[in-house]
C-alpha positions as CSV (number, residue, x, y, z in Angstrom):
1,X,100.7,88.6,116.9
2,X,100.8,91.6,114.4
3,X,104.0,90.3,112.5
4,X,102.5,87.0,112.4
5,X,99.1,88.4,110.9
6,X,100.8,90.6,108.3
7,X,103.3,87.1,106.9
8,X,100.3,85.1,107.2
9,X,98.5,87.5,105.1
10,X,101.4,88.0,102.5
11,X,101.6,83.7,102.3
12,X,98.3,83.9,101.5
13,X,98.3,86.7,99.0
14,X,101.1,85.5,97.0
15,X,99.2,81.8,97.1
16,X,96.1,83.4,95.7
17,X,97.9,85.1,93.2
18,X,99.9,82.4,92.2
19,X,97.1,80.3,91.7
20,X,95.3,83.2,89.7
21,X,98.0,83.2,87.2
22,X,97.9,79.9,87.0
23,X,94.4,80.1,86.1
24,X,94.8,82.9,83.5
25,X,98.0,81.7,81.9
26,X,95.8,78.3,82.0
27,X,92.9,79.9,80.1
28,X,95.1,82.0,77.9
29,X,96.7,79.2,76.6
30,X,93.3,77.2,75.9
31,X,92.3,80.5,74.1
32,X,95.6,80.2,71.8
């Protein structure tokens, strides 16, 4: 159940920050 937890939570981190640079390379570029 722990080993489950800890991929779950690393899916979910690396989905959050994909979508955050999406969001700031999004911005960045409206900026430029």
């Amino acid at each position: 159940m722990e080993l489950f937890h800890i991929r779950y939570l690393q899916a979910y981190l690396k989905v959050i920050g994909n979508y955050t640079c999406h969001l700031l390379f999004g911005t960045h570029k409206k900026t430029l």
